[in-house]
C-alpha positions as CSV (number, residue, x, y, z in Angstrom):
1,X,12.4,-5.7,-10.9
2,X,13.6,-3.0,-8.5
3,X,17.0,-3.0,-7.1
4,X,16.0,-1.5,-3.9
5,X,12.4,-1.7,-2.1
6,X,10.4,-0.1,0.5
7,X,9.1,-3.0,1.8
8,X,10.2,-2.8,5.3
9,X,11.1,-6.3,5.9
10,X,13.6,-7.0,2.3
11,X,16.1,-5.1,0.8
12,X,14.9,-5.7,-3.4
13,X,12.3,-6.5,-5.2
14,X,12.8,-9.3,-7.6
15,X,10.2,-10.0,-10.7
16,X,11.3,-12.9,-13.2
17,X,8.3,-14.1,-14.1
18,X,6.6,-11.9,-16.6
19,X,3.5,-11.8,-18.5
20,X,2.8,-10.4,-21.9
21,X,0.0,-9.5,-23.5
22,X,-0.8,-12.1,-26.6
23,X,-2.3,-8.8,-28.2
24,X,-0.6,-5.7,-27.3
25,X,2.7,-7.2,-26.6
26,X,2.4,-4.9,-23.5
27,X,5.1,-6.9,-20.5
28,X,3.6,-6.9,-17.1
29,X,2.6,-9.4,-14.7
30,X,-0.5,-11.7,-13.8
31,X,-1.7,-13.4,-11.2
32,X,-5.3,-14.6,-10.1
33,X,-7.3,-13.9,-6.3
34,X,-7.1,-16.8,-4.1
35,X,-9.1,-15.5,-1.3
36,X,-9.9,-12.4,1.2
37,X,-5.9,-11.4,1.7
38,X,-6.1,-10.4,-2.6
39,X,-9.1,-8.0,-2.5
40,X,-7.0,-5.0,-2.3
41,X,-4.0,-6.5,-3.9
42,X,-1.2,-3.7,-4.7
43,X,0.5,-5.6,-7.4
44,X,-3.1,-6.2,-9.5
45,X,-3.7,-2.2,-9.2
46,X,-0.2,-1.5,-10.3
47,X,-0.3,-3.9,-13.6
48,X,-4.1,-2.8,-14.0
49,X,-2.8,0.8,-14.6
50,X,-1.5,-0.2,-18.0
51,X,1.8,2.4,-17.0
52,X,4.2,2.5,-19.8
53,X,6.6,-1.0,-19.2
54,X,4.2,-1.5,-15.6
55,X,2.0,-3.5,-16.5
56,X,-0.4,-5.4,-18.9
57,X,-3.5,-3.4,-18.4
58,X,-5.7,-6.9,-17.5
59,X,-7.2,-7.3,-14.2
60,X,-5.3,-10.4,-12.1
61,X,-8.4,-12.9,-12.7
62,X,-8.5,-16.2,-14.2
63,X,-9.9,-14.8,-17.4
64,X,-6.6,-12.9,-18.2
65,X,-4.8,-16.0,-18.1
66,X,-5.3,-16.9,-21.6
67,X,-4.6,-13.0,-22.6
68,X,-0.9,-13.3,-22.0
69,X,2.0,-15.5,-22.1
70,X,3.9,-16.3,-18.8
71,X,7.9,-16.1,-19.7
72,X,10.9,-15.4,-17.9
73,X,12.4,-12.2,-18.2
74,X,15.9,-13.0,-18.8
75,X,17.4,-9.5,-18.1
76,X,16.0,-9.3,-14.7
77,X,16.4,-13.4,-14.2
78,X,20.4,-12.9,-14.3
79,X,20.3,-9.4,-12.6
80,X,21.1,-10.7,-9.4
81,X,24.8,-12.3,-10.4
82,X,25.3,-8.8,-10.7
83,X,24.8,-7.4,-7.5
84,X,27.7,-7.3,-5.6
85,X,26.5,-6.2,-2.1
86,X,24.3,-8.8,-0.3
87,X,20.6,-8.4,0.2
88,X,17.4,-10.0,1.1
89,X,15.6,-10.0,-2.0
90,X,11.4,-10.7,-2.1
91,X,10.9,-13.4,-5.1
92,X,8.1,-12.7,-7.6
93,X,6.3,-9.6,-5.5
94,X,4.4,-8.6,-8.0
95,X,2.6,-12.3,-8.7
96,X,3.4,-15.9,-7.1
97,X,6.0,-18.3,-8.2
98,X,4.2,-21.4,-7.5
99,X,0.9,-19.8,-8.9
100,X,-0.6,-22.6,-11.6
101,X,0.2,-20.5,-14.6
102,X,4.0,-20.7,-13.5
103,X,5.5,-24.3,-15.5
104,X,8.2,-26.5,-13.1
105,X,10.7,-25.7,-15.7
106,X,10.3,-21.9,-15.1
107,X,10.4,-22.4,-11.3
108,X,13.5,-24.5,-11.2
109,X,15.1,-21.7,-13.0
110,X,14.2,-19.8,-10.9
111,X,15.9,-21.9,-8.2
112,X,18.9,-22.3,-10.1
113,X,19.7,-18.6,-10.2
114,X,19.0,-18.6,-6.5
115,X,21.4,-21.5,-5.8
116,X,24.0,-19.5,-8.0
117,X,23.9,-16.6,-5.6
118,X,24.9,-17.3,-2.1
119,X,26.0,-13.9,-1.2
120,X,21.8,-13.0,-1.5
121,X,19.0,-14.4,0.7
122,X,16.1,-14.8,-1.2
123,X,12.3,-14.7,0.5
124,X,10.1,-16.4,-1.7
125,X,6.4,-15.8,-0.9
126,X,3.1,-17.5,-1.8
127,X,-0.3,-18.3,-1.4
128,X,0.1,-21.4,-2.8
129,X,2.0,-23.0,-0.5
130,X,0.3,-26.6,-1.3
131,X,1.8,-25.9,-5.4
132,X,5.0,-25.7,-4.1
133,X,4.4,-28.6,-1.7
134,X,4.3,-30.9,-4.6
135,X,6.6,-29.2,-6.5
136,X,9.5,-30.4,-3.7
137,X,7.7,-33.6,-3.5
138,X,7.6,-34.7,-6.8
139,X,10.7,-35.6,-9.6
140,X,10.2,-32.1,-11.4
141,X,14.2,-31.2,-10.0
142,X,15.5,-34.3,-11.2
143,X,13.2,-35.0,-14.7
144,X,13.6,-31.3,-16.1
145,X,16.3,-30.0,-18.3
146,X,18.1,-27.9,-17.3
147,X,17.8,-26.0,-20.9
148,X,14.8,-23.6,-20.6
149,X,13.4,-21.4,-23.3
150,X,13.3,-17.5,-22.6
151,X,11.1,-15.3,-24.8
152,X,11.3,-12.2,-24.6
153,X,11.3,-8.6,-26.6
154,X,9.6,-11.0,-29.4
155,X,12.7,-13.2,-29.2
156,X,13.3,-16.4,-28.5
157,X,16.3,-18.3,-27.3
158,X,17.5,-21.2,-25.1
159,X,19.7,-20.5,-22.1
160,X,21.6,-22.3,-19.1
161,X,21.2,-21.1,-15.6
162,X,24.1,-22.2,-13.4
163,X,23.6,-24.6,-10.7
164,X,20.6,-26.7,-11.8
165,X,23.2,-29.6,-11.8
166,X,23.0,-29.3,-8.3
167,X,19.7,-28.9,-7.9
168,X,18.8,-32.2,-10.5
169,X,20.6,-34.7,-7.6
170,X,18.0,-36.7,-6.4
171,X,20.0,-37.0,-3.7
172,X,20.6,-33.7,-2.5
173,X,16.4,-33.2,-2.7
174,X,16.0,-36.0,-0.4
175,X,18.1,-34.5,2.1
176,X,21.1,-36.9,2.1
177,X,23.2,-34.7,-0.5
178,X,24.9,-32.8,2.4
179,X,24.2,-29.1,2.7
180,X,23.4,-28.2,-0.9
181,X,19.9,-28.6,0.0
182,X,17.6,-27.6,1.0
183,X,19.6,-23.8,-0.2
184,X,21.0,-22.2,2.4
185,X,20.1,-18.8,0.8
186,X,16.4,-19.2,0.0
187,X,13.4,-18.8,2.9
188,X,10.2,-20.4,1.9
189,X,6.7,-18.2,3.4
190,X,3.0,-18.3,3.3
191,X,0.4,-15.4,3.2
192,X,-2.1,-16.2,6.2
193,X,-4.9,-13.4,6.9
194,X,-6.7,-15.3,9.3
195,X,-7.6,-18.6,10.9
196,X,-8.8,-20.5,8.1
197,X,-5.8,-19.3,6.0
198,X,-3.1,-20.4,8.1
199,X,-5.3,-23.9,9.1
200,X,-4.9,-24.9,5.6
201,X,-1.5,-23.1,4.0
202,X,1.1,-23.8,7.1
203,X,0.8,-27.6,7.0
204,X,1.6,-27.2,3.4
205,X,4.6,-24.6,4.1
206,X,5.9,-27.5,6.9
207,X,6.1,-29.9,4.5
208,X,8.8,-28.1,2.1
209,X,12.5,-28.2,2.9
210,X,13.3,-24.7,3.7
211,X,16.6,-22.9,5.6
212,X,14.0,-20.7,7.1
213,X,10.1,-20.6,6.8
214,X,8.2,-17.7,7.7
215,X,4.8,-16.5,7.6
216,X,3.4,-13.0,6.2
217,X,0.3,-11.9,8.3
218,X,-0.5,-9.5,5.7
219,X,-3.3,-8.2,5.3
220,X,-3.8,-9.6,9.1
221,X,-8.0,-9.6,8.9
222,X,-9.1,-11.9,12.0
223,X,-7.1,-13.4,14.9
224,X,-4.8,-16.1,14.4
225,X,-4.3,-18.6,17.1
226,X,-1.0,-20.0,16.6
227,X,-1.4,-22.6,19.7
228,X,-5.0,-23.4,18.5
229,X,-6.1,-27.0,19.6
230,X,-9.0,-28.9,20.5
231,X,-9.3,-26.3,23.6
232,X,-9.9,-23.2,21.3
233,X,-11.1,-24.7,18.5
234,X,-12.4,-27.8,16.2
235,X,-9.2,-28.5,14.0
236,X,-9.2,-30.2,10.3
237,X,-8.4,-33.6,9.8
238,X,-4.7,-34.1,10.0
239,X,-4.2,-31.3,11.9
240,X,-1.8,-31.8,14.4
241,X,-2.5,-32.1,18.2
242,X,-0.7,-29.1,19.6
243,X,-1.1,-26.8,17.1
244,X,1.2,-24.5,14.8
245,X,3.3,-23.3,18.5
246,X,4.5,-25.6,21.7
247,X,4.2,-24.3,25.1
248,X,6.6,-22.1,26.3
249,X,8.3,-25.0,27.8
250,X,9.1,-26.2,24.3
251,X,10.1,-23.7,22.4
252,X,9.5,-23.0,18.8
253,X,6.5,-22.8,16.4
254,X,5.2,-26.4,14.9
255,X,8.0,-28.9,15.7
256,X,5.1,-31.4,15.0
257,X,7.1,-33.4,17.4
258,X,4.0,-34.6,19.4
259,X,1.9,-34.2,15.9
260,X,3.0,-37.0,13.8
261,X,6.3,-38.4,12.1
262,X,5.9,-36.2,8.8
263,X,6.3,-32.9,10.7
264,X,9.5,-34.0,12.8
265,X,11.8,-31.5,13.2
266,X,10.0,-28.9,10.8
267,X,9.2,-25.0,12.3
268,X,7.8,-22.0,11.6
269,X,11.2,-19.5,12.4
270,X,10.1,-15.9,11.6
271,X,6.5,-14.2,11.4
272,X,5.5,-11.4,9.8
273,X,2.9,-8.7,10.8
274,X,0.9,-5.9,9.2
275,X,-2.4,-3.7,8.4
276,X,-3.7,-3.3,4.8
277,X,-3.0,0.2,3.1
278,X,-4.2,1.3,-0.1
279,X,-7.5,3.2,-0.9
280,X,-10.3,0.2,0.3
281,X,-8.0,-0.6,3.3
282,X,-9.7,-3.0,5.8
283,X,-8.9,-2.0,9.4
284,X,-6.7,-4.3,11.6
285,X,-7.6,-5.0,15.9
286,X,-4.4,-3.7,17.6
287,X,-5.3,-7.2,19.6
288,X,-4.6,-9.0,16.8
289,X,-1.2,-8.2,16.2
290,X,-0.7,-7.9,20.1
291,X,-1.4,-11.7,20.2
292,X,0.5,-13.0,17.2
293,X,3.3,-11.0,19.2
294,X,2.7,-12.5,22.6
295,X,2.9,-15.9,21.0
296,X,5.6,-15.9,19.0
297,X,7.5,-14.2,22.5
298,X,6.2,-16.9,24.2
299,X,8.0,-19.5,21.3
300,X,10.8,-17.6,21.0
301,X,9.9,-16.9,17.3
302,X,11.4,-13.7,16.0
303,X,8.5,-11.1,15.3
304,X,8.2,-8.3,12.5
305,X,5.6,-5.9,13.2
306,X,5.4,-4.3,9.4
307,X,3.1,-1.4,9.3
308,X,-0.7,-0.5,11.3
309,X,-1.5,0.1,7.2
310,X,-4.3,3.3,6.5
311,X,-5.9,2.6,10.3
312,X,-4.7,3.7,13.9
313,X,-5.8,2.8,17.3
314,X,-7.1,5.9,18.8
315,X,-5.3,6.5,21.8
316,X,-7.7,6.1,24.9
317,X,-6.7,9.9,25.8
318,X,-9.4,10.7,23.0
319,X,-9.4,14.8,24.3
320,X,-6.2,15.2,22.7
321,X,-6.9,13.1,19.6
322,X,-9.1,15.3,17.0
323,X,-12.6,14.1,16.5
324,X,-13.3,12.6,12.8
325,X,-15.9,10.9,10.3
326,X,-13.5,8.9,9.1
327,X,-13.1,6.2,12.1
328,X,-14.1,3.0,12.4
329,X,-15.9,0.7,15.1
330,X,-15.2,-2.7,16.0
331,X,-19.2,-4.1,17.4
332,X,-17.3,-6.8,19.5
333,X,-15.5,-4.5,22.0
334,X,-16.0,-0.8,21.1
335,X,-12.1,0.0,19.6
336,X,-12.0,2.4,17.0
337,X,-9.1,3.3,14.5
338,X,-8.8,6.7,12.8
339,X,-7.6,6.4,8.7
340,X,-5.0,8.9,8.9
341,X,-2.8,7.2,6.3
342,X,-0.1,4.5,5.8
343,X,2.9,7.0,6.9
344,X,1.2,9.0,9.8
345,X,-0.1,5.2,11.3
346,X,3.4,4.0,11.3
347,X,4.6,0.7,12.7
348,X,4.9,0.9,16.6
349,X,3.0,-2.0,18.5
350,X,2.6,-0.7,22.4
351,X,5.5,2.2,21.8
352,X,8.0,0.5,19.9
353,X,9.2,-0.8,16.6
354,X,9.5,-4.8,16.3
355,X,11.8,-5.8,13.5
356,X,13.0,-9.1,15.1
357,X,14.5,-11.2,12.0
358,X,15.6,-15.3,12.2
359,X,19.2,-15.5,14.3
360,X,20.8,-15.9,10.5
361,X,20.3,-12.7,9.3
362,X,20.5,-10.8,12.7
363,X,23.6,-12.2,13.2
364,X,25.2,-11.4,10.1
């Protein structure tokens, strides 16, 4: 858990869910690659690095699941009661929440801190967003106790988090319990690299009851067509006609209005943006980002542009831009990037910093 965070778009850090090793007793975290977005993943390096209380020392594959045991961290689940200035705080950024290894009874307590503290917004991120799909869906808030058991420090106790009450109404889940849900406080997002990501994880992210949904083009490694239809390319089955984004004439990404009943009134409201950095960082198109801008302009969806990562654009001026080895080619169009380095690259897209957030927070 870290109280503040460098992560340009949240204010904390916030890390519940723990693993610890069944053999060392060493507390870290764990979590398992899903898909291209992971390869470099910062939070598997980190716990790999086996730092004195950072980390288990396993590698964040499937193998290392039976190696620990996944608890919640008691100490750092209450921390936020305590913090009395308000903050966005990133859920579980060193794993996933609704990873398969995390129980329903550990993410509803989870949810019931979060609906104890309004004065935070919480920004819980996953690439699972079809887990937590049928974790709305199903009767988990209203069948589990709200009693869990927290081990920790080779202890083991039974606790109460305040607020599951709230969160056990049947009513309330299906919409019809007035404003307690879904939580005012808590945005629900979706890591989507590419196309093929965000055809099959957005659908899944639409279909949860969320005060805001966003989506964390992070590692951004391909284009993503937001508006993509049958004119740009062959979509999945059940995938609706119109896309994730409207036409500027109806504004707003993925009403689903004119793509079936289910996604009514559901949106994407904020959007994400950034290059990979670390040591085997993958270069990102400055027309990638450039799009995902233009559309989510063009649907009046706020926009975050996050960081260019290790890779710049080198400017088109190339006399006054020193020549290096260390530059990199894309074959389609001829655009190179220079690796000069996460802080020298920055985060201004076309001379200027984006760091549009939803109307709630900008507001506030």
């Amino acid at each position: 858990m870290a109280e503040n965070s460098k992560i340009e778009w949240t204010d904390a850090s916030w890390n519940p869910i723990v693993a610890v090793d069944r053999k060392t007793g060493k507390v870290g975290w764990h979590c398992e690659k899903v898909s291209e977005g992971c390869r470099n993943c910062y939070a598997a390096a980190i716990n790999h690095r086996n730092l004195p209380g950072r980390g288990t020392g396993l590698p964040y594959t499937r193998s290392s699941r039976d190696k620990v045991r996944i608890e919640i961290h008691e100490k750092t689940l209450l921390a936020p009661l305590k913090w009395r200035k308000p903050r966005m705080v990133f859920v579980c950024s060193m794993s996933d929440l609704f990873a398969e290894f995390v129980s329903d009874e550990q993410i509803q307590a989870v949810f019931g801190l979060m609906s104890s503290c309004g004065q935070h917004t919480f920004q819980v991120l996953t690439k699972r967003p079809e887990r937590m799909a049928e974790w709305f869906e199903s009767n988990t808030l209203s069948e589990c106790q709200a009693e869990f058991v927290v081990r920790t420090e080779g202890r083991e106790w039974r606790t109460q988090c305040r607020g599951l009450d709230r969160l056990r109404d049947t009513s309330a889940i299906n919409g019809s319990g007035g404003n307690s849900w879904p939580l005012p406080n808590v945005w629900l997002g979706c890591s989507v690299e590419g196309q093929e990501q965000a055809d099959k994880r957005i659908p899944h992210l639409l279909r949860c009851p969320a005060a805001v949904r966003f989506l964390s083009c992070e590692p951004l490694l391909g284009p993503i067509d937001l508006f993509a239809n049958d004119e740009h390319h062959e979509p999945e089955e059940g995938y609706p006609e119109g896309g994730f984004l409207h036409t500027s004439d109806c504004p707003g990404f993925c009403d689903y209005a004119c793509g079936g009943q289910e996604y009514e009134g559901k949106s994407i409201d904020w959007v994400i943006v950034g290059g990979e950095s670390g040591h085997n960082a993958r270069p990102m198109h400055p027309d990638w980002a450039r799009s995902i801008r233009d559309q989510c302009q063009t649907a009046e969806v706020p926009f975050f542009f996050k960081q260019w990562g290790e890779w710049l654009p080198v400017p088109l001026d190339e006399e006054h831009w020193p020549e290096s080895h260390n530059r990199y080619t894309f074959a389609e169009d001829g655009t190179q990037l220079e690796r000069v380095g996460k802080k020298a690259a920055g985060r201004l897209l076309d001379g200027r910093e984006w760091s549009e957030f939803p109307q709630a927070v900008a507001a506030r």
